[in-house]
ChimeraX commands (.cxc) that place a marker at each C-alpha (Angstrom):
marker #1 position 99.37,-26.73,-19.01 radius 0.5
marker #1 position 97.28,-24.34,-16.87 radius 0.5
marker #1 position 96.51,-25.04,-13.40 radius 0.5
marker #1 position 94.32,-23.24,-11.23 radius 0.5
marker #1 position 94.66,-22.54,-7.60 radius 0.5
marker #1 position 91.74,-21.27,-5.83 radius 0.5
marker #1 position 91.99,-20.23,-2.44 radius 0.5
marker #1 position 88.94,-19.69,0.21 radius 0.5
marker #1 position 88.18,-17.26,3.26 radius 0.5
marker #1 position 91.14,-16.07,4.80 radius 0.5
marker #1 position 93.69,-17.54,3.51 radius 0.5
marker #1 position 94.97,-13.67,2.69 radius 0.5
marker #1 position 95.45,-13.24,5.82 radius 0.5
marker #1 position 98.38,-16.25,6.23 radius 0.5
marker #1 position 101.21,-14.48,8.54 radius 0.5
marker #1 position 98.97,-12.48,10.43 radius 0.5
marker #1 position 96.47,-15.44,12.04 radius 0.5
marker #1 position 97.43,-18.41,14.61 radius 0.5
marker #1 position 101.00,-18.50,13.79 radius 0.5
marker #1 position 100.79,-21.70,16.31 radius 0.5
marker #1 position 98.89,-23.41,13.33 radius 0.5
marker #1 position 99.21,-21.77,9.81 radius 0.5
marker #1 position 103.19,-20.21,10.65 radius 0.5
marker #1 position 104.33,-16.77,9.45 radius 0.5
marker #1 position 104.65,-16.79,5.89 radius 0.5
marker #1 position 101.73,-14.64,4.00 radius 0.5
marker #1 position 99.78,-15.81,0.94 radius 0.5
marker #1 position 102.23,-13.56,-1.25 radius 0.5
marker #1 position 104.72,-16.60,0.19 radius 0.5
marker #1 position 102.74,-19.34,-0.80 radius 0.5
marker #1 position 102.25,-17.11,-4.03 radius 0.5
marker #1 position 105.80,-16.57,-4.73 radius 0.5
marker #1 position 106.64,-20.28,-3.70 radius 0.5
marker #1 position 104.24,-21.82,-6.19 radius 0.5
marker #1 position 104.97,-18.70,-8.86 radius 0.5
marker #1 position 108.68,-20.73,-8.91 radius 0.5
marker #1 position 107.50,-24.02,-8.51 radius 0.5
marker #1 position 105.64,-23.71,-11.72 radius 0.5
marker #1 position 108.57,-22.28,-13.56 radius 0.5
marker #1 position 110.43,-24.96,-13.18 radius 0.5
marker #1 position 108.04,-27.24,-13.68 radius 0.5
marker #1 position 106.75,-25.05,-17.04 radius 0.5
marker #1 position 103.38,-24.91,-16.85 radius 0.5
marker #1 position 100.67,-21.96,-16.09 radius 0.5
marker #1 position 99.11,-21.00,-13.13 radius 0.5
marker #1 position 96.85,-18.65,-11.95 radius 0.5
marker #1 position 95.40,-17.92,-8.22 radius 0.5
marker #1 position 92.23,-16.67,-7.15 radius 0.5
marker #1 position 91.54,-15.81,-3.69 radius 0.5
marker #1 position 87.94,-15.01,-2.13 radius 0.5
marker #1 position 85.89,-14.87,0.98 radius 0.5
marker #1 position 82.97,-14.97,-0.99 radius 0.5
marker #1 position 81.51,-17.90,-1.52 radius 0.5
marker #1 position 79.30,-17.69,-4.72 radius 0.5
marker #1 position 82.88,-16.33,-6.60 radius 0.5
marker #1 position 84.26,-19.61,-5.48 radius 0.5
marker #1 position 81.57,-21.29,-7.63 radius 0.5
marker #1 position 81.92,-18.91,-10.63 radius 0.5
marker #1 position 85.43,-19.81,-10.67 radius 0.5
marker #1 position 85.26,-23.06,-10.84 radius 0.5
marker #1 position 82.50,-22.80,-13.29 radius 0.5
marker #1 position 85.58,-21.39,-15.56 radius 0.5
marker #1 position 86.97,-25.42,-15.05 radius 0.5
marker #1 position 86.93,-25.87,-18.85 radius 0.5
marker #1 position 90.00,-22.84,-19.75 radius 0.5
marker #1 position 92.10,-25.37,-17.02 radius 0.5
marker #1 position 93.81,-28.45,-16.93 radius 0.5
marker #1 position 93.58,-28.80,-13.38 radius 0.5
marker #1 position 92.36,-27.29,-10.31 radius 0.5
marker #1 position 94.07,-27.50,-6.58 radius 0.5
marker #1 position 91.35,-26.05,-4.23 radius 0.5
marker #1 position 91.53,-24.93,-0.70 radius 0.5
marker #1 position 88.05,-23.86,0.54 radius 0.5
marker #1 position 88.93,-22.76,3.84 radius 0.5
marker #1 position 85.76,-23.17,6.08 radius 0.5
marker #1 position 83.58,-23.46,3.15 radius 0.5
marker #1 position 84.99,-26.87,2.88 radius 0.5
marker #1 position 83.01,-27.55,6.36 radius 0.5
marker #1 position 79.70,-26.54,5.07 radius 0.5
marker #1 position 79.53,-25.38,1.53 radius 0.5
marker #1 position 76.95,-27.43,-1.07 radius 0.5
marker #1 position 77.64,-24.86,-3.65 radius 0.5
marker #1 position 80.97,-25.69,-3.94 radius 0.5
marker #1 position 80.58,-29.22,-3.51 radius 0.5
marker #1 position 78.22,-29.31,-6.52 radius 0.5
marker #1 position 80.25,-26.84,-8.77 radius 0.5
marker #1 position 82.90,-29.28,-7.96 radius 0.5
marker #1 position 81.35,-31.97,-8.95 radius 0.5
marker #1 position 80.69,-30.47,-12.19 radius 0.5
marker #1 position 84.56,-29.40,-13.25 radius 0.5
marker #1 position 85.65,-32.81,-15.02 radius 0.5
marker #1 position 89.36,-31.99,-14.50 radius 0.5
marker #1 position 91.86,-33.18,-11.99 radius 0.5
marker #1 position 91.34,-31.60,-8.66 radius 0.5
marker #1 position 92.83,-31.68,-5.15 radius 0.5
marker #1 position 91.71,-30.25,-2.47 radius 0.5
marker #1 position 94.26,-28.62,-0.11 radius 0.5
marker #1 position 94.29,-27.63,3.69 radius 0.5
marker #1 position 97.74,-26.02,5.36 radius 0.5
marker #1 position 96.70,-27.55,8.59 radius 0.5
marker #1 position 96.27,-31.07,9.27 radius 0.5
marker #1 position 92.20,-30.16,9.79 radius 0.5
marker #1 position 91.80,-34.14,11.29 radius 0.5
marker #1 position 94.06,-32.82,14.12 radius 0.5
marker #1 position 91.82,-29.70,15.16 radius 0.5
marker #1 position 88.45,-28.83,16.12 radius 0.5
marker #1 position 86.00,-31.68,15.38 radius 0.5
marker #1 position 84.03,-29.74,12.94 radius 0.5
marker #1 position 87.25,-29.30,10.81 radius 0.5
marker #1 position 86.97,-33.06,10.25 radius 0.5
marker #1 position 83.63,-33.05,8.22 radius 0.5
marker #1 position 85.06,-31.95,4.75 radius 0.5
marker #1 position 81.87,-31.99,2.74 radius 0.5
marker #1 position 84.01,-30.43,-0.22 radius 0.5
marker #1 position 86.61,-33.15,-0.33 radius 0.5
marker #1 position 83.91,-35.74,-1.11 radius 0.5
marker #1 position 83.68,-33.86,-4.99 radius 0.5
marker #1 position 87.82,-33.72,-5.67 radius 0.5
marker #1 position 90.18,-36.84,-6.66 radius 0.5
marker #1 position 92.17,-36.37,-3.22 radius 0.5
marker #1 position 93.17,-34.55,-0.42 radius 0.5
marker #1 position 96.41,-33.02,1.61 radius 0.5
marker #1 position 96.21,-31.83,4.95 radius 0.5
marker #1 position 98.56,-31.09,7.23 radius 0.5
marker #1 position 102.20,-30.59,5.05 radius 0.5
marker #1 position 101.65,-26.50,4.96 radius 0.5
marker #1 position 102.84,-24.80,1.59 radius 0.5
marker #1 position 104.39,-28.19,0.36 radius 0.5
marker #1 position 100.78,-29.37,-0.08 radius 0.5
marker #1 position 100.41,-27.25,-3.00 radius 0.5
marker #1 position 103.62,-28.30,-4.74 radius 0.5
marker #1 position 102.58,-31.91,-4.28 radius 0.5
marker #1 position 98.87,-31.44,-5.32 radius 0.5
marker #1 position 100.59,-29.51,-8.76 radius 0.5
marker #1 position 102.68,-32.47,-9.01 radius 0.5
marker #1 position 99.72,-34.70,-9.16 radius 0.5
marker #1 position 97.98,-32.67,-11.70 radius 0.5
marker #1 position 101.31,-32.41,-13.73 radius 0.5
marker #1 position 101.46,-36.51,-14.17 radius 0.5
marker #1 position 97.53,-36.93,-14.48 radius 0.5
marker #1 position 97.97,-34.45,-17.60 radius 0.5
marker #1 position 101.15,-36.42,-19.15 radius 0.5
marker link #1:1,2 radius 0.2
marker link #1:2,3 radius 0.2
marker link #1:3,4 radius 0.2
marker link #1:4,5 radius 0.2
marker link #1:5,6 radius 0.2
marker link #1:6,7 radius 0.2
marker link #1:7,8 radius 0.2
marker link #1:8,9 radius 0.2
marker link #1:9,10 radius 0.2
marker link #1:10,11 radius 0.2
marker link #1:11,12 radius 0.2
marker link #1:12,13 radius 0.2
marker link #1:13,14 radius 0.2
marker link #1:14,15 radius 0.2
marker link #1:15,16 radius 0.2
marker link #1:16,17 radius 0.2
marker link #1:17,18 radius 0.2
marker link #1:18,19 radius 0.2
marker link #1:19,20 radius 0.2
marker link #1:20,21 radius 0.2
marker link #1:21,22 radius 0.2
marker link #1:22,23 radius 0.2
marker link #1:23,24 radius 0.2
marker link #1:24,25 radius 0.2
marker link #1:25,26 radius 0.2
marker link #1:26,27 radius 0.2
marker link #1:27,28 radius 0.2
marker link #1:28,29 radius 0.2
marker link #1:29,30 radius 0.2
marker link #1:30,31 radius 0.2
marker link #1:31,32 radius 0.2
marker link #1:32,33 radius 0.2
marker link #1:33,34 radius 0.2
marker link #1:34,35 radius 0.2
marker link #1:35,36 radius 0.2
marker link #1:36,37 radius 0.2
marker link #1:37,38 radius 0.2
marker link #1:38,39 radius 0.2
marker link #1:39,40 radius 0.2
marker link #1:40,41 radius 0.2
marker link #1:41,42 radius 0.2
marker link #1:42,43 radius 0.2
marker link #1:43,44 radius 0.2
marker link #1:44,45 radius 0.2
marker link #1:45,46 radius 0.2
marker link #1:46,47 radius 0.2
marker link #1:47,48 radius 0.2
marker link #1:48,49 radius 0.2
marker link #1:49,50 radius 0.2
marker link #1:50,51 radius 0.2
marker link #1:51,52 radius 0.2
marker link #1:52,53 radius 0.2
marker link #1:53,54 radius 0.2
marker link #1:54,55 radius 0.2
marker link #1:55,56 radius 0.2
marker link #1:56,57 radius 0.2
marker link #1:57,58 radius 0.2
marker link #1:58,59 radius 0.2
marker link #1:59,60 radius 0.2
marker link #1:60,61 radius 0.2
marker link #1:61,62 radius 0.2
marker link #1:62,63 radius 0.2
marker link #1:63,64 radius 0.2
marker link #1:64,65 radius 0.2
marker link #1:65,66 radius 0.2
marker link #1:66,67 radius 0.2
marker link #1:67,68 radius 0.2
marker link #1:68,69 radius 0.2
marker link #1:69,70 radius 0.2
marker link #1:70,71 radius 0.2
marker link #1:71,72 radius 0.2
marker link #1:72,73 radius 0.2
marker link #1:73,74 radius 0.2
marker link #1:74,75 radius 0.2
marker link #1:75,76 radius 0.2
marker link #1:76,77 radius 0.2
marker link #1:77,78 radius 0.2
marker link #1:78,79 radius 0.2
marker link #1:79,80 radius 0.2
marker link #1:80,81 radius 0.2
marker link #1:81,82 radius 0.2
marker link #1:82,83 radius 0.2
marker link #1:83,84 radius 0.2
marker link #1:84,85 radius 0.2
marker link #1:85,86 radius 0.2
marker link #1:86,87 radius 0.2
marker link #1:87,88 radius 0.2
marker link #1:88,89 radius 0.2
marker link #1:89,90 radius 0.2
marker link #1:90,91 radius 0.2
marker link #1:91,92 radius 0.2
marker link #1:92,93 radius 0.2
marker link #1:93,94 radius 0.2
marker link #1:94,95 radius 0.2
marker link #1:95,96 radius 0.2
marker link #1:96,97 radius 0.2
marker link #1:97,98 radius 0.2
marker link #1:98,99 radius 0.2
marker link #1:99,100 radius 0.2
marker link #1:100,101 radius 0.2
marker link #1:101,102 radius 0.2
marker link #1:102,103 radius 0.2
marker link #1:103,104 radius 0.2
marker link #1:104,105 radius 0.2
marker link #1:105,106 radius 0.2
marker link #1:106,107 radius 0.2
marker link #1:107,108 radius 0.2
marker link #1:108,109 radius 0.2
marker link #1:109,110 radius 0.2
marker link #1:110,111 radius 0.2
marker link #1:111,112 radius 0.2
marker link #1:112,113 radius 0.2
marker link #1:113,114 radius 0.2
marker link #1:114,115 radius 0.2
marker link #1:115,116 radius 0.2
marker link #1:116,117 radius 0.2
marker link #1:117,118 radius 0.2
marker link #1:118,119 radius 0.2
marker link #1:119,120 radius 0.2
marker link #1:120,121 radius 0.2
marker link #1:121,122 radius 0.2
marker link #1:122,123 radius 0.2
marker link #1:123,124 radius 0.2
marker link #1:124,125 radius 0.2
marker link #1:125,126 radius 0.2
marker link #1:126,127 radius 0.2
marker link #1:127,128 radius 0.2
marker link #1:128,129 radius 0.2
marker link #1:129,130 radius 0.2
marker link #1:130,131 radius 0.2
marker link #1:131,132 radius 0.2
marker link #1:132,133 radius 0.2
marker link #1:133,134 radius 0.2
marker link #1:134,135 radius 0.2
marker link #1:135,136 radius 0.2
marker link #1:136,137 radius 0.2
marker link #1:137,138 radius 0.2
marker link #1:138,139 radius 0.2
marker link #1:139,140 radius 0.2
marker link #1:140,141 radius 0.2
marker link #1:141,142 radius 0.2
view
């Protein structure tokens, strides 16, 4: 099973922006964290991380070499149609993924125009997010 993880705007920057919200582990944490996650759990995954948005949409154009897709837009999820309708497109499981619990923040943060195109959401439960988005993936695919 491969599972792709895409990541938004950002996000590479994790341990060096508001500590007070998204704490001080980098992405190469999160990396690392899900790199053994999915070792025990034997399956494949792969991450791709952009602040562009039209590479967002290429990747998930890709939706058909994956058996499932865990998304985190970043602020695209605010505003992005693109990647709303290139989600809508990938028939595969998909969750989509925010570190911070974005319904607790600035109002704007609560209109997730992405998360209308994915089969659910976690906000709020940091890196653990992931794991439990994989793990949803993991028994959708059994």
């Amino acid at each position: 099973m491969k599972i792709l993880i895409i990541n938004g705007p950002n996000l590479n920057m994790l341990g060096k922006r508001e500590e007070n919200i998204y704490g001080k582990n980098t992405y190469e944490d999160l990396c690392k964290q899900l790199n053994e996650f999915s070792f025990e759990n034997n399956i494949e995954i792969e991450f791709f991380q952009s602040a562009i948005e039209g590479e967002i949409v290429n990747k998930i154009h890709q939706f058909q070499n994956y058996d499932g897709l865990i998304i985190n837009p970043a602020a695209f999820s605010h505003y992005s149609i693109a990647i709303y309708d290139a989600l809508l497109i990938a028939k595969i499981p998909k969750i989509e993924v925010h570190i911070s619990n974005v319904h607790n923040r600035d109002d704007f943060r609560k209109n997730l125009i992405t998360a209308q195109a994915v089969d659910g959401i976690i906000s709020g439960l940091g890196f653990k997010g992931y794991e439990l988005a994989l793990e949803y993936i993991i028994a959708t695919n059994v």
